[in-house]
C-alpha positions as CSV (number, residue, x, y, z in Angstrom):
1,X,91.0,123.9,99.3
2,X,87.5,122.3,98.1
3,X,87.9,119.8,95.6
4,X,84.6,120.3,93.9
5,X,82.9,117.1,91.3
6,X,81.9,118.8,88.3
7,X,79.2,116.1,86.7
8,X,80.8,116.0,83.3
9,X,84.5,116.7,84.1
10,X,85.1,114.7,87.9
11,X,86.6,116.1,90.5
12,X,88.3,119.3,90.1
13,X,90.0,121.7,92.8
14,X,88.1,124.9,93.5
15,X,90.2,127.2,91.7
16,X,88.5,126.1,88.6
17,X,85.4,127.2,89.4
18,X,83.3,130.4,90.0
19,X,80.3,130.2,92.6
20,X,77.0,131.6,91.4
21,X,74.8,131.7,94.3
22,X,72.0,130.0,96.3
23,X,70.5,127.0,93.9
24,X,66.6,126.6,92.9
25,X,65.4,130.5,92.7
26,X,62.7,130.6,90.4
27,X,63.0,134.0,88.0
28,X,59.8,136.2,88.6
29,X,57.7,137.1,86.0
30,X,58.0,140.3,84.0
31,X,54.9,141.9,85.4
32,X,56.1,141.8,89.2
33,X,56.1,145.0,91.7
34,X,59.1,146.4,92.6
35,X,59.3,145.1,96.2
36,X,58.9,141.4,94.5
37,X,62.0,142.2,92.3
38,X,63.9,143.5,95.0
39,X,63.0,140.2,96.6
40,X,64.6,137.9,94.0
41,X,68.0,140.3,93.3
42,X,68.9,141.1,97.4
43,X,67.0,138.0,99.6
44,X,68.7,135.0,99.8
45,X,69.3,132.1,102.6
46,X,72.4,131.8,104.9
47,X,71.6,128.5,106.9
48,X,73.9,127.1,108.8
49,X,74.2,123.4,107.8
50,X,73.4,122.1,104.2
51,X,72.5,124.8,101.3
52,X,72.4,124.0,98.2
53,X,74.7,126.0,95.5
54,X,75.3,126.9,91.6
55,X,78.6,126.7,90.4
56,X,79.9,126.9,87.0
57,X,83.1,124.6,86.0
58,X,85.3,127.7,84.2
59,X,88.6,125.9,83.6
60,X,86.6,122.9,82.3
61,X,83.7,122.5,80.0
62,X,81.9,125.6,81.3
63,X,78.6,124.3,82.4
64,X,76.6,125.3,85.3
65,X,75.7,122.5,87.8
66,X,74.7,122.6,91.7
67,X,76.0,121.3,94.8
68,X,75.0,120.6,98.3
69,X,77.6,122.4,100.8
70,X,77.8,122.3,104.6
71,X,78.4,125.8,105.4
72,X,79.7,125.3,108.5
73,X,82.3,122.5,107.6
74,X,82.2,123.2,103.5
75,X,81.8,119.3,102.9
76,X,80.0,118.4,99.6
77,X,77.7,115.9,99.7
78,X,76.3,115.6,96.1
79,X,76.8,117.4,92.7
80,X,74.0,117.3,90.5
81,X,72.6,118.8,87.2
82,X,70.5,121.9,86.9
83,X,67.4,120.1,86.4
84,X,67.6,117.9,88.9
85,X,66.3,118.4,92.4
86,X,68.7,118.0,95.2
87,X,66.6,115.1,96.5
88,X,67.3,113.1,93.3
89,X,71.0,113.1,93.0
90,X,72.0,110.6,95.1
């Protein structure tokens, strides 16, 4: 089991959290084509190594935050807020 650090709550077990994703996609505008859409829903990474994640803290206080994960091992090396960059949460 992952014991995940929610930044307002501390470290929590995985079970009380839901996983929403790959981190940092920017929403496209309203006036894209199609094939740009398609884009943003269906295309997203799978590296192998560190990838950086949204999560939001359900059995908690409910707020979104993002994580770094090793896919390959699943250790987490930061948690951070949604409006920091990964680089900046030390």
């Amino acid at each position: 089991m992952l014991l995940i650090r929610c930044p307002w709550c501390g470290e929590r077990e995985e079970t009380e959290f839901r996983y929403g994703g790959q981190a940092h996609i920017a929403t496209p505008r309203s006036d894209v084509d199609d094939a740009s859409w398609a884009r943003f829903l269906f295309h997203r990474d799978n590296p192998a190594g560190p990838f950086a994640e949204r999560w939001v803290h359900i059995h908690g206080c409910r707020r979104w935050f993002h994580i770094v994960r090793d896919t390959l091992t699943h250790d987490i090396t930061r948690s951070y807020l949604p409006s920091e960059s990964p680089e900046d949460a030390g």
